[in-house]
DOTOR-737705 format. One line per 3 residues: number of its first residue (from 1); for each residue x negated, z, y of C-alpha. Coordinates in pm, 1 decimal. Layout:
// residues N
NUM = X Z Y  ...;
This chain:
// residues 352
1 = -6182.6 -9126.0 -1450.3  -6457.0 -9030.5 -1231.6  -6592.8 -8757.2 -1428.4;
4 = -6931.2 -8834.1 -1642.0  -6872.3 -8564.9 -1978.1  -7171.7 -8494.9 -2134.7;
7 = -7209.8 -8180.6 -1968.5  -6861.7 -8120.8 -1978.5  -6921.6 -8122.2 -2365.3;
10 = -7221.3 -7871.5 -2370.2  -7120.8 -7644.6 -2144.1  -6728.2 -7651.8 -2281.4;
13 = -6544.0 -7733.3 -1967.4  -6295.7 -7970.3 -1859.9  -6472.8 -8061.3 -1529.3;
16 = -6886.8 -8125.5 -1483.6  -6807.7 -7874.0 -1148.1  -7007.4 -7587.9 -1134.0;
19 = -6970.5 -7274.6 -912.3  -7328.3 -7161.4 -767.3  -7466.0 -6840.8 -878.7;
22 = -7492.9 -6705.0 -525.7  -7646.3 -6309.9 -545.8  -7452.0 -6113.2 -289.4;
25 = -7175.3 -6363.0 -230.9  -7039.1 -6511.2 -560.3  -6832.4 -6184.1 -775.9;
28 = -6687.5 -6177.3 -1113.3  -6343.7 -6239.8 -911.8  -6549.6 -6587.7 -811.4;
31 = -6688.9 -6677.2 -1197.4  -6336.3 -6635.6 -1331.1  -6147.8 -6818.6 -1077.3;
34 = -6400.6 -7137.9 -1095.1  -6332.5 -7073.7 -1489.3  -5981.8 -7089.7 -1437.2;
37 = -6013.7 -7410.6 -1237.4  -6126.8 -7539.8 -1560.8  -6492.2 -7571.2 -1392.0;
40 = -6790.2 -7340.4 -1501.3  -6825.7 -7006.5 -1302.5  -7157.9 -6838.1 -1283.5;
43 = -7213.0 -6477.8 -1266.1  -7552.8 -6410.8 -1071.4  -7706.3 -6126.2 -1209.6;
46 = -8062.1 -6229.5 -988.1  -8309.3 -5922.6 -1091.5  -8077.7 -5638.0 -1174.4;
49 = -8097.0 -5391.0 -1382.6  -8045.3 -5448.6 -1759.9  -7705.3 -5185.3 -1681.3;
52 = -7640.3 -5326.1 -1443.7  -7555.8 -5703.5 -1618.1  -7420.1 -5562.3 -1856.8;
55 = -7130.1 -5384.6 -1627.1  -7063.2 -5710.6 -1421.3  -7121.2 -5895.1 -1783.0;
58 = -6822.5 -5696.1 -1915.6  -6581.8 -5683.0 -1576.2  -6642.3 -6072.2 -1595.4;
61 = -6524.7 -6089.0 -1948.4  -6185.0 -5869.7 -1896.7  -6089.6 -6134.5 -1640.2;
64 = -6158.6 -6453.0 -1839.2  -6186.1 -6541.6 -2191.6  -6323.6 -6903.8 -2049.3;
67 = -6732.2 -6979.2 -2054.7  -6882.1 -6876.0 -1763.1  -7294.3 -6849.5 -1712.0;
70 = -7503.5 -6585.3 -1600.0  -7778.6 -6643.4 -1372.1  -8140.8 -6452.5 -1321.6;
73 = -8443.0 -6501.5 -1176.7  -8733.4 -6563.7 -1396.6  -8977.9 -6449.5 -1056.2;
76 = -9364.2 -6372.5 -1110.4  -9403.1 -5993.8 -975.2  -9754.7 -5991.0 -798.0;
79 = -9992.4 -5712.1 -878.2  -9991.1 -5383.8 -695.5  -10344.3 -5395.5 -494.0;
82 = -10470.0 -5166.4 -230.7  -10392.7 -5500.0 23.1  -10024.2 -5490.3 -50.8;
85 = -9998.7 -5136.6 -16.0  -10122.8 -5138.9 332.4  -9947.6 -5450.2 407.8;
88 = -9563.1 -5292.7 252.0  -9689.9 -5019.3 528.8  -9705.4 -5255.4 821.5;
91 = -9390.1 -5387.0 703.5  -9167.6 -5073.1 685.9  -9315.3 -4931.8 1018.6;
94 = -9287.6 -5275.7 1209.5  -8909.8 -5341.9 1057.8  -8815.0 -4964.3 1105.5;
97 = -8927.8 -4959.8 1472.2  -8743.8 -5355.2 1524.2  -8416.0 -5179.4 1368.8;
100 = -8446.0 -4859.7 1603.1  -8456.6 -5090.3 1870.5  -8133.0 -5260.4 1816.5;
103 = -7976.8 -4937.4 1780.2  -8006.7 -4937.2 1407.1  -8074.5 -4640.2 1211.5;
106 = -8207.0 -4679.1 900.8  -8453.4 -4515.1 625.8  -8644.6 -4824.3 448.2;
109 = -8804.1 -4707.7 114.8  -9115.6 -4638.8 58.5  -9309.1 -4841.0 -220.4;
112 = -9336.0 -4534.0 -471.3  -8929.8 -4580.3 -462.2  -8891.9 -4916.6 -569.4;
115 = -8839.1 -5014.7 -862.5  -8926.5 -5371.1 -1007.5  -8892.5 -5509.6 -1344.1;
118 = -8865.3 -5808.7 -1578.6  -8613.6 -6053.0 -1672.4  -8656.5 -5984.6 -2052.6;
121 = -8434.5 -5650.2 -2003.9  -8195.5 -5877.9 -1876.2  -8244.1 -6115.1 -2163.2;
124 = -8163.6 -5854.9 -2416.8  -7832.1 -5731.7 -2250.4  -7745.0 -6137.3 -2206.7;
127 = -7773.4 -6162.7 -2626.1  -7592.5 -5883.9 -2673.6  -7310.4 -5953.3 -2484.2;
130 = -7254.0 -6308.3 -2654.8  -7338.3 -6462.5 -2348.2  -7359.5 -6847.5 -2429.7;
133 = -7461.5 -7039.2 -2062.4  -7779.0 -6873.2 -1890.6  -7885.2 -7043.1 -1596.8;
136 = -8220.7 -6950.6 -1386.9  -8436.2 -7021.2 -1127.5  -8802.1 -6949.5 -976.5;
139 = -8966.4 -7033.8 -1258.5  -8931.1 -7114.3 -1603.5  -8874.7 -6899.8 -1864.2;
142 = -9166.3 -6816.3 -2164.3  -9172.0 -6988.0 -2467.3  -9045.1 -6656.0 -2683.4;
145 = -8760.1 -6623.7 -2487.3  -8662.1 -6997.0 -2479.0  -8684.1 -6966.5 -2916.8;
148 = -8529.5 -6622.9 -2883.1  -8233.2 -6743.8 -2665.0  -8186.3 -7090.1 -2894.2;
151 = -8150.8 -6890.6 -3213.1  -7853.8 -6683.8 -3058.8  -7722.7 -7016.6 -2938.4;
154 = -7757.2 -7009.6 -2594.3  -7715.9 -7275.7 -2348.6  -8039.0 -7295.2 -2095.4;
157 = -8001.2 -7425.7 -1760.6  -8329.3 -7440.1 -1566.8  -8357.7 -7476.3 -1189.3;
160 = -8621.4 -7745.1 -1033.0  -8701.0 -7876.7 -654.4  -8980.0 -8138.9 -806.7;
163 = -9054.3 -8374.5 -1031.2  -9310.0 -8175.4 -1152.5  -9104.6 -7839.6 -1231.5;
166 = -8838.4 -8070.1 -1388.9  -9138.2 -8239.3 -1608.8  -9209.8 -7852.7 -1725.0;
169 = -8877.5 -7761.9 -1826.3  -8777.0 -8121.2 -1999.7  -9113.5 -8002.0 -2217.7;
172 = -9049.8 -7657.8 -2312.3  -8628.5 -7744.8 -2450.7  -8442.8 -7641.9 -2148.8;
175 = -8098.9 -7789.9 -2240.8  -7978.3 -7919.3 -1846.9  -8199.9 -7930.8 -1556.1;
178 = -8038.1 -7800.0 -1198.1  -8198.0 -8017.4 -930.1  -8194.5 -7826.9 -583.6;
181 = -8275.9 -8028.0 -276.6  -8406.4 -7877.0 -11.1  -8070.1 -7866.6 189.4;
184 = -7974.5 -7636.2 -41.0  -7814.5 -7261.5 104.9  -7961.0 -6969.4 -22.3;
187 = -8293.8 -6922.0 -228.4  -8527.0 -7214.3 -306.0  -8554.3 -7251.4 -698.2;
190 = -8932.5 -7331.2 -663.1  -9191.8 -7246.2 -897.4  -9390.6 -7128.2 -623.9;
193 = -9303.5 -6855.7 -372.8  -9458.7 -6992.8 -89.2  -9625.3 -7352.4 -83.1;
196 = -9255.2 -7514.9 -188.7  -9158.4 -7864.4 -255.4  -8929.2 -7988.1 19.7;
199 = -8814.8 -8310.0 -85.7  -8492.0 -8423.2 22.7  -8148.3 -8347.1 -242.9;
202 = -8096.0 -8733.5 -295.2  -8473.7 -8842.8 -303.2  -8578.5 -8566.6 -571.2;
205 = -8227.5 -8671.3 -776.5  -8327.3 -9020.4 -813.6  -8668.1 -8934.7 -883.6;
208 = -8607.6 -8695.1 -1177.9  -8311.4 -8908.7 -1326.8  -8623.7 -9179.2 -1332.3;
211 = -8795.4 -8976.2 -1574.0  -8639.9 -8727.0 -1766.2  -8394.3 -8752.1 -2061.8;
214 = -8205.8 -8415.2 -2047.0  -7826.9 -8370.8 -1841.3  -7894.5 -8327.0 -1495.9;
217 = -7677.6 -8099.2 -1245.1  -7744.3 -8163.0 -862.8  -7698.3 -7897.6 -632.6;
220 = -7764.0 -7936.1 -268.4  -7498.1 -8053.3 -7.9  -7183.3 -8165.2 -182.3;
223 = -6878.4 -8015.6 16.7  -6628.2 -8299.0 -35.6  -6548.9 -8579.8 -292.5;
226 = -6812.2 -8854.6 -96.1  -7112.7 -8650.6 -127.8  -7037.9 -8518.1 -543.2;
229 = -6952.8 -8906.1 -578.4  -7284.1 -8996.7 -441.7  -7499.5 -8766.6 -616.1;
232 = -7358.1 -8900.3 -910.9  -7401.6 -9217.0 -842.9  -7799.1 -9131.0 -837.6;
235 = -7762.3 -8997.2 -1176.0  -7584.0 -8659.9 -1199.1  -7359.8 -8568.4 -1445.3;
238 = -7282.2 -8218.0 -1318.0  -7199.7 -8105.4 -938.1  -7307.9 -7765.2 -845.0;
241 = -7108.2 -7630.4 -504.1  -7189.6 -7309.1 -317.3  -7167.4 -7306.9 55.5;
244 = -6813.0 -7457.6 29.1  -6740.7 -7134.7 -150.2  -6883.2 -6926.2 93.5;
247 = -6548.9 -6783.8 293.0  -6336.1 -6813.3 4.9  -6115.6 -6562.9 -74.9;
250 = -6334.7 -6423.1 -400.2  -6601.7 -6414.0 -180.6  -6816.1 -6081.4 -158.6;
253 = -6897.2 -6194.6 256.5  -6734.6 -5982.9 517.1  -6485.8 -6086.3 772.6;
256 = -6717.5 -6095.9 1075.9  -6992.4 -6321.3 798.4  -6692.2 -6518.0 745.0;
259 = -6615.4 -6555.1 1145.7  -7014.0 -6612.3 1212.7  -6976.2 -6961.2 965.7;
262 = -6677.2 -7096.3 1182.9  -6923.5 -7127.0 1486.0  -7266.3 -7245.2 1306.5;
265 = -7441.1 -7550.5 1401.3  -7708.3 -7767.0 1222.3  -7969.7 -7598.6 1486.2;
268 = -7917.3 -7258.1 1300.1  -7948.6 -7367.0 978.6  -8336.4 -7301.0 893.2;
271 = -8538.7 -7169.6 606.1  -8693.1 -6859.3 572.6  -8902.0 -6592.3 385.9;
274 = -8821.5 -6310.1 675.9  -8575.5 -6104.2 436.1  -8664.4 -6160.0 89.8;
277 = -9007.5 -6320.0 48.0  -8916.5 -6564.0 -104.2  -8793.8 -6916.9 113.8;
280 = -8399.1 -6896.8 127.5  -8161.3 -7152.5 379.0  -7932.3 -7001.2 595.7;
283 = -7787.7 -6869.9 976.2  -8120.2 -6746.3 1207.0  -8095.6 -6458.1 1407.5;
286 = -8323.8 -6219.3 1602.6  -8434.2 -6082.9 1286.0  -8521.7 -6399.1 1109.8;
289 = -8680.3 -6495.1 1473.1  -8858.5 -6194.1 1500.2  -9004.1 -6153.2 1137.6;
292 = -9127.4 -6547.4 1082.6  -9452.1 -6686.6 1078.9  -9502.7 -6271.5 1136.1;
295 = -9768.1 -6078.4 895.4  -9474.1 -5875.9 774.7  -9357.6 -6062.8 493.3;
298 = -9442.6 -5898.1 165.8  -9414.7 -6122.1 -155.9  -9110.0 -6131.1 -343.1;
301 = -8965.5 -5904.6 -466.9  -9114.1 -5631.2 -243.1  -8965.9 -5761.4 61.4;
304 = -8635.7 -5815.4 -63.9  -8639.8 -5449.8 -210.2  -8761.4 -5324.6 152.5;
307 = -8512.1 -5515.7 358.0  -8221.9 -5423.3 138.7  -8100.3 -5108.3 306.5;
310 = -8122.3 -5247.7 652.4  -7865.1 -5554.4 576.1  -7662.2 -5270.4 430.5;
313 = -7641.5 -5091.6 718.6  -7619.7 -5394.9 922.5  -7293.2 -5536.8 756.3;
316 = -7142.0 -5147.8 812.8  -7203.0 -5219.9 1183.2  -7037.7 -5589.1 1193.2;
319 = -7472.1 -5680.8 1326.4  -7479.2 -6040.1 1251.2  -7833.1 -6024.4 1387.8;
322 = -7990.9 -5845.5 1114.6  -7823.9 -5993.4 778.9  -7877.2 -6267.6 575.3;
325 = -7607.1 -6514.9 570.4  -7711.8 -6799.3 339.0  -7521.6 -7132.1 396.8;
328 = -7663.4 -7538.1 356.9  -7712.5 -7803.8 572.4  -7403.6 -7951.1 495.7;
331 = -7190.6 -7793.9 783.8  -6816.1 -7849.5 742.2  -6503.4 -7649.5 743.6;
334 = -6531.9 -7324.0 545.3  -6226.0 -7313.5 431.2  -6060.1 -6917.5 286.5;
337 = -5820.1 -7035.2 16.1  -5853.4 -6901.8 -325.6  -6189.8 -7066.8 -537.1;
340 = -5949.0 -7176.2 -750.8  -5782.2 -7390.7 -500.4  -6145.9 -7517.3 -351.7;
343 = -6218.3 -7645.5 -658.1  -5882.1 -7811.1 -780.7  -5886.2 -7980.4 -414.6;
346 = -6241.4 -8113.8 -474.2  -6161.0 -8237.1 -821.8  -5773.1 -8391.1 -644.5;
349 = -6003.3 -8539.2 -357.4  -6280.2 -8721.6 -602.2  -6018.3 -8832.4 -850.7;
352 = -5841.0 -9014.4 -574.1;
C-alpha cells in the first residue's frame, strides 16, 4: 500500500490524509466527516474567543468520538501606537467610503470596539476539553506552552513556509511539521506577517525533508492522487487537502462562493494582505484590486477585525466583489459531494 504510517500512528488514523483547518470555510460538520473518512479532521478555531472554542470544541465532539485537531493562530499582536491609530482611521474612512460606493452599507468598528487577545485563552479551553491534536500556524508557540501542552499529552503540529521556521520548530519539540508552499489557498503560515518566504510547495518539501528528523505533512496543491503521490515521493508522510474541500457539501461557503469557483482561472488566483493583514491566496476582485499595494492595510489582526463586517454584509448581498474567497493554485473541478466522499475518492484514486 501506498500509504507511509508513521503519522498515521501518532495522530491515530487509518489514513496520513488530513482535512485543512480552513477559518470560515471548514465546520464541525467538515472535522467529523474527514474523521469519519477515517482521515484527521481539523476544527479551526483561528483567534476566537476562549467561549467560543470551547462551543465548536463541544458541537465537534457530539458528532464524532474519532480524533480530530484544533487549529489556532499563534499571531504576534503589534502594539497600539499613536501611528496605528491614525492609520486604523484612514482605513475605516477609505473602506467605508469604497463600500458606499458599491452600494454597500455598512458600519466598520471603530478601534475602541475591537477586541484582540492571546492564544493562551485558547490553550486553556484546548486542555480542558481533552483535546489531543493541536495544530497552528504564524508562528510558533512559547516554550511554557509547548511543556504545558506535552504534559497533558497533546499532539503539536506546527506550520512552516521555510527551512528556517521548520529549523525553529524541529528545536523547540514540535511533534510534526506542516510544510505550506506558497501555492497554498488561504493564509500564509509564515513567521512573519509581511516579508514572507515564497518558495515553491515541492522545492521547500525537499528542502526540509533534507534536514529535519520529525514527520512531515505537506500542504499546498494536492487535489488528486498524482500530486499527494508526488509530494510523497519528496518525503511526506502526511497529505494536507483544502481547496478540494472548498464546495463540498460541509462547507460553510455560500452558493454564489460556490458558483464564483466553477469559473476561476489561474489569472485570479493572487496573494494578498487587502482583507486580513496578513498574506492569504485566493479569487481577486475590485476590493482586493482596490486595497493592494494601498496604505490601508493595518497589521494583522486589526485589519481582519475591521474588514469583518463588510464581508458579512457582502455575502448577505450575493457581492462577490467584496469577500474573501480563499482557494490554491491548483485549479480543478470543485466538486459538491459530501467530504466524506472527497476523501474516500482521493484515498480509491491513490490506492489504484
Amino acid at each position: 500500500m501506498f500509504w507511509p504510517d508513521t503519522i498515521s500512528k501518532i495522530l491515530n488514523t487509518k489514513y496520513p490524509v488530513i482535512q485543512a483547518p480552513m477559518f470560515g470555510v471548514s465546520t464541525p460538520q467538515m472535522t467529523a466527516a474527514a474523521a469519519q473518512a477515517e482521515c484527521l479532521g481539523s476544527l479551526a478555531l483561528a483567534d476566537l474567543s476562549a467561549d467560543k472554542c470551547a462551543e465548536l470544541i463541544r458541537n465537534t465532539k457530539k458528532l464524532t468520538d474519532k480524533p480530530f485537531a484544533v487549529n489556532i493562530f499563534v499571531h504576534h499582536i503589534p502594539e497600539l501606537t499613536d501611528a496605528l491609530r491614525e492609520k486604523f482611521v484612514k482605513a475605516k474612512q477609505f473602506i467605508t467610503r469604497l463600500a458606499g460606493e458599491n452600494h454597500i452599507e455598512v458600519n466598520l468598528p471603530d478601534l475602541e470596539e475591537i477586541k484582540v487577545s492571546s492564544y493562551h485563552e485558547q490553550l486553556e479551553v484546548i486542555i480542558e476539553e481533552g483535546c489531543k491534536i493541536l495544530s497552528f500556524t504564524f508562528g510558533n508557540l512559547d516554550d511554557t506552552s509547548i511543556r504545558k501542552l506535552k504534559e497533558n499529552g497533546v499532539v503539536l503540529i506546527g506550520t512552516c513556509t521555510s527551512l528556517e521556521e521548520a529549523l525553529i520548530l524541529e528545536k523547540s519539540g514540535i511533534d510534526i511539521i506542516c510544510v505550506q508552499g506558497i501555492e497554498a489557498g488561504g493564509h500564509r503560515g509564515s513567521f512573519e506577517a509581511e516579508n514572507i518566504p515564497q518558495i515553491g510547495g515541492f522545492s521547500l518539501l525537499s528542502g526540509v525533508y533534507d534536514h529535519v528528523h520529525v514527520p512531515l505533512i505537506y500542504a499546498g496543491g494536492i487535489y488528486n492522487a498524482k500530486t499527494l503521490q508526488a509530494a510523497g515521493k519528496l518525503g511526506a508522510q502526511g497529505f494536507q487537502v483544502g481547496s478540494m474541500l472548498l464546495a463540498s457539501q460541509e462547507s460553510a461557503m455560500h452558493p454564489f462562493e460556490k458558483e464564483k469557483l466553477k469559473s476561476v482561472s489561474e489569472k485570479d488566483i493572487v496573494l494578498t494582505r487587502s482583507f486580513s493583514g496578513r498574506y492569504a491566496r485566493g479569487i481577486a476582485n475590485k476590493y482586493i484590486r482596490t486595497i493592494d499595494n494601498s496604505e490601508y492595510i493595518l497589521p494583522y489582526p486589526y485589519q481582519n477585525k475591521l474588514t469583518n463586517e463588510l464581508r458579512r454584509i457582502s455575502k448577505t448581498l450575493y457581492n462577490t466583489d467584496f469577500v474573501s474567497i480563499w482557494a490554491g493554485q491548483s485549479i480543478h473541478h470543485y466538486s459538491e459531494l459530501s467530504t466524506v466522499d472527497i476523501l474516500n475518492n482521493l484515498i480509491l484514486e491513490t490506492e489504484s
